[in-house]
C-alpha positions in Angstrom: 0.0 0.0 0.0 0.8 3.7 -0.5 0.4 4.5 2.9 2.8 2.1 3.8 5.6 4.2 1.7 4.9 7.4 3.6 6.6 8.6 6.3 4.9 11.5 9.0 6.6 14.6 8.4 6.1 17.1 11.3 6.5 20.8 10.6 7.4 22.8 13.1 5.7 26.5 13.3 7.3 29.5 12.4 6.5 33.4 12.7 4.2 34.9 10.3 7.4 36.7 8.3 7.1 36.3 4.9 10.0 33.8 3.1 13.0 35.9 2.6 13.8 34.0 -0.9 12.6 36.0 -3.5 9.4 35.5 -5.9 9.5 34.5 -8.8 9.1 36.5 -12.2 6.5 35.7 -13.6 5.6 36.7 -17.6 2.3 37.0 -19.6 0.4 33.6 -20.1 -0.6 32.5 -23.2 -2.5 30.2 -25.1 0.1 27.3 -26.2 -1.9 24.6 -28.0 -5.0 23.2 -28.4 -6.1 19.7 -27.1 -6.7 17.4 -30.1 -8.9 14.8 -28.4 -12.6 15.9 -28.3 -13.5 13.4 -26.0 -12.3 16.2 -23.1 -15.1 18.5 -23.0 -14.7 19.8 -19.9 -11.3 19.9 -18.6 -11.6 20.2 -14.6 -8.6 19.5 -13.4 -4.9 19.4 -14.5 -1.7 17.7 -13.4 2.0 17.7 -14.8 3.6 14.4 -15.4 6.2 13.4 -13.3 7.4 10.7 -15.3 7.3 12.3 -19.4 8.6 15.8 -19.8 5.9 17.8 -21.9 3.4 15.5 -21.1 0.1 16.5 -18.8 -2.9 15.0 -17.5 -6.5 15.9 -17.2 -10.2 14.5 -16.6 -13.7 16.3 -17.1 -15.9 17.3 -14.8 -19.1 15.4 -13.5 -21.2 13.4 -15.7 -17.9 11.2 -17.7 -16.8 8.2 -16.5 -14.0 7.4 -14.4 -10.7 8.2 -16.7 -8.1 10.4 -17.5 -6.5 11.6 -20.8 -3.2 12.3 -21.6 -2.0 14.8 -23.8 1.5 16.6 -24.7 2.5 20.2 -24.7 1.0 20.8 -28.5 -1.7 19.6 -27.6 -1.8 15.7 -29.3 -3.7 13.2 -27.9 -1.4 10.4 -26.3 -3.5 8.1 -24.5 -6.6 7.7 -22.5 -7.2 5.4 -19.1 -10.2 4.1 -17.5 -9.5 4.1 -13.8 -10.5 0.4 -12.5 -11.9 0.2 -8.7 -12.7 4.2 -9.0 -16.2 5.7 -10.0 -16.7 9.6 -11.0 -19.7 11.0 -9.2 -18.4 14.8 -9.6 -14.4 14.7 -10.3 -13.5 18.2 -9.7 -9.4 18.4 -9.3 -6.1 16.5 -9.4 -2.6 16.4 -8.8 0.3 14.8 -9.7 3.1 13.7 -7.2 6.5 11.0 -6.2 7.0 8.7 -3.7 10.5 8.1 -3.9 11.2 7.1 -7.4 6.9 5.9 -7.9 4.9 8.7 -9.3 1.6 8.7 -8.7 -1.7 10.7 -9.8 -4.5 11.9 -7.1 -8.1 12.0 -8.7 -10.7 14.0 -6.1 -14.0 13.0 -6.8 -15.2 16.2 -4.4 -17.9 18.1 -5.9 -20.6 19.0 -4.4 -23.1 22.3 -5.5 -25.7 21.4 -3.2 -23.6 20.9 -0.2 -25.3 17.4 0.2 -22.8 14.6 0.3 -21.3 13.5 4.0 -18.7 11.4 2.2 -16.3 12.4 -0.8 -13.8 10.2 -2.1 -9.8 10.7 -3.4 -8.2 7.7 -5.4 -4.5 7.8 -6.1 -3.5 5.9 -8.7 0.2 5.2 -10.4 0.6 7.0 -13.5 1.4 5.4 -16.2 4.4 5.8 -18.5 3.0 7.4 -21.6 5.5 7.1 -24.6 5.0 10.0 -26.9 5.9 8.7 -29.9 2.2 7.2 -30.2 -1.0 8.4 -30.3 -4.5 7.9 -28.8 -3.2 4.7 -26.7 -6.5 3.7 -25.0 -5.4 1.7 -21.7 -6.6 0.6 -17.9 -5.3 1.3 -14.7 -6.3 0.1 -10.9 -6.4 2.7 -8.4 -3.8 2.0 -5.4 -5.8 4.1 -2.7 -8.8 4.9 -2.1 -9.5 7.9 0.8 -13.0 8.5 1.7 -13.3 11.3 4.0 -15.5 13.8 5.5 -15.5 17.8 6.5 -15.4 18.9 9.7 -18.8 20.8 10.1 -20.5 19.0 7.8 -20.5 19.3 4.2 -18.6 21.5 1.5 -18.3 22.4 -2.1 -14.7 21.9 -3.2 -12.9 22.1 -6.4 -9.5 23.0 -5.6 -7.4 20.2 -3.7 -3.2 19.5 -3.8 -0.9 17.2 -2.1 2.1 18.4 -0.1 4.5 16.5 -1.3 7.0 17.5 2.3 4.6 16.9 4.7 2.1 14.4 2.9 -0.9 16.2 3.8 -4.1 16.7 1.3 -5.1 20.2 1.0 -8.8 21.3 0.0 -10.1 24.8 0.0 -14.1 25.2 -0.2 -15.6 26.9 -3.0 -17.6 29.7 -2.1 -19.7 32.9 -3.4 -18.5 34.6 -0.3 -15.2 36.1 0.4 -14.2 34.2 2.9 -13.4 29.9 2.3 -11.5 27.6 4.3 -8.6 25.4 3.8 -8.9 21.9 5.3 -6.3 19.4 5.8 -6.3 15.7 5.6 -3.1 13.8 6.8 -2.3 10.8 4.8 -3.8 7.4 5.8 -1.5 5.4 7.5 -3.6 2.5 7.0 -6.4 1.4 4.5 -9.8 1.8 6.7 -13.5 1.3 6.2 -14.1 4.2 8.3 -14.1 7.6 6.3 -11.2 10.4 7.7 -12.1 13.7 8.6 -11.0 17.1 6.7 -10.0 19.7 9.5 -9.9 23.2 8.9 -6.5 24.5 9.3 -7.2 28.3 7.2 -9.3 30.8 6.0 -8.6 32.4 2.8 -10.5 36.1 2.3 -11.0 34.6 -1.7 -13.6 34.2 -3.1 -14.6 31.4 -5.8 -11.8 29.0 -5.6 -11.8 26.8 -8.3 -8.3 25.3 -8.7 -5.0 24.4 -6.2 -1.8 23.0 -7.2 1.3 23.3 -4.5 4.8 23.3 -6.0 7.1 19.6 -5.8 9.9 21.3 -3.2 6.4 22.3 -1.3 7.3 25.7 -0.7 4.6 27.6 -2.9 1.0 27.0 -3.2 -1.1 28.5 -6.0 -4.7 29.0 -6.0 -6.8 29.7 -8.6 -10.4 31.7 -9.2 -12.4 31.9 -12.5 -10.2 35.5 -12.8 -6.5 35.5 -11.7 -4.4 33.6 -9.2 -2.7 33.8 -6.1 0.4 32.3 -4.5 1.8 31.4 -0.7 4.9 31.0 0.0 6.0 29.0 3.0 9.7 28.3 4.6 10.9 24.9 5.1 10.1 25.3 8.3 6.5 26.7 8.6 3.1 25.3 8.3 1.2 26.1 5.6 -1.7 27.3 8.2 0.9 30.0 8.8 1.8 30.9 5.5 -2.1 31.0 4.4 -2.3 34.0 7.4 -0.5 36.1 5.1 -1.5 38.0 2.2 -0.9 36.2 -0.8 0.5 37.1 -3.9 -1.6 37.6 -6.9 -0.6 36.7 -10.5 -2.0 37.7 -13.1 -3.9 35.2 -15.8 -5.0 35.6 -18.9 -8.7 35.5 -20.1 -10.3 32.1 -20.6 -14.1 30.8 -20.4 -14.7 29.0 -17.3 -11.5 28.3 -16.3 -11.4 25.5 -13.4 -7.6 24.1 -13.6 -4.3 24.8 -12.8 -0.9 22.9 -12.0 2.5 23.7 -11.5 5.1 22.2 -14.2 7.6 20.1 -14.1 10.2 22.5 -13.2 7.7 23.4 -9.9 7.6 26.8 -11.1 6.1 27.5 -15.0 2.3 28.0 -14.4 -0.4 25.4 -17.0 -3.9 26.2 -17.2 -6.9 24.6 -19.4 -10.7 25.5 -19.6 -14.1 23.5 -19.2 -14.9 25.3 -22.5 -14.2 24.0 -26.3 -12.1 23.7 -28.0 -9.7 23.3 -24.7 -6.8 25.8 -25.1 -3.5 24.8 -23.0 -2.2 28.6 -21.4 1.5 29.0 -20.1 2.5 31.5 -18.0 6.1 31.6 -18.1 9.2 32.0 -15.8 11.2 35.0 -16.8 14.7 34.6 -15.8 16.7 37.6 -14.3 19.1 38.9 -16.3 22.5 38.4 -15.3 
């Protein structure tokens, strides 16, 4: 089991200075490709591969079945993957992340407009080596975890949840009209269990409309998305992110796009990726510009 591989990481707290290292430069985004494969008509969520450069993942939102689709950085179609031992009630985000030298992708089937559901569900499942020298590759993968859980309060609408790759903790920030949301926190299973885990509020974010979370590989930067621009935390080594999330964030700027719901880090943990739930599904960069010497 996953859980099995993991080891508790416990952060110690720290004052609420911001990091002394310095932002990144960030340039305009842009639209980079379109996806070739209309079978992704509503791209929800987005993930870098950690095993292919170039190569990135996404799934639709609610009413598809449970699989992802791969695609490269022009846009081709490389492969698609039904998801054995998962279902999709309302997949609304993912992430991509390592365990040692494994790489794995997290699928959150969280959605929930009516604030109805007591139990939501997160598979994590290996990601598959994708060669990109073929196309449309149609292919099956079993889930390796499965992580039902449960908010503290009751139930929330959610479409933004990462990993912290450091501490191994699931991060999931509510969705709501009001500006105000919280961040909750689920620390990973040691152990499978029947029972379902409980989400704890560790934050509250003055943002409204959330619809998108990535945090960085090194787990030092977390960026948040809403349907306009997005905003970044920064954290030192040494902090929890409840502290860092007390501080005002920095907001980058993102281009226009129609109902944009995703958002990911790269795979050098800093070059910002973006899709849209409309069609055709642009791929926007927004790029690291390098000081000059």
């Amino acid at each position: 089991m996953i859980a099995a591989l993991l080891v508790a990481v416990t952060l110690m707290g720290a004052d609420k200075e911001a990091p002394e290292e310095e932002p990144i430069t960030y340039g305009a985004g842009k639209q980079i490709a379109i996806l070739d494969n209309k079978q992704i008509t509503e791209s929800s969520g987005l993930a870098c591969s950690r095993r292919v450069p170039d190569v990135f993942w996404t799934h639709n939102d609610s009413g598809d079945s449970a699989r992802v689709f791969a695609f490269g950085n022009e846009g081709e179609n490389l492969a698609t993957y039904k998801i054995s031992g998962a279902s999709a009630l309302d997949w609304e985000d993912m992430a991509s992340f390592k365990i040692g030298r494994k790489a794995y992708l997290l699928l959150a089937d969280v959605g929930d407009n009516g604030r109805k559901r007591n139990k939501c569900t997160i598979y994590v499942v290996p990601e598959p080596r994708i060669d990109t020298r073929k196309r449309s590759v149609e292919g099956k993968v079993r889930a390796a975890q499965r992580i039902v859980f449960e908010y503290e309060g009751g139930p929330r609408d959610c479409e933004a949840v990462a990993i912290d790759p450091a501490g191994k903790v699931i991060y999931l920030v509510g969705k709501e009209v009001a500006k105000e949301c919280k961040v909750y926190a689920i620390p990973w299973p040691r152990s499978a269990s029947t029972r379902p885990v409980q989400a704890k509020a560790v934050a509250t974010l003055k943002i409204p409309t959330i619809t998108a979370m990535d945090i960085s590989p090194d787990g030092l930067r977390a960026i948040i998305l809403t349907y306009g621009h997005a905003c970044e935390y920064t954290r030192k080594p040494d902090e929890k992110w409840a502290d860092a999330f007390a501080r005002e964030p920095r907001w980058i700027t993102m281009p226009a796009r129609a109902q944009g719901e995703s958002i990911c880090y790269g795979a050098d943990g800093k070059t910002i990726y973006l899709t849209s739930e409309k069609t055709p599904t642009p791929l926007v960069e927004v790029p690291v510009v390098e000081p000059e010497e």
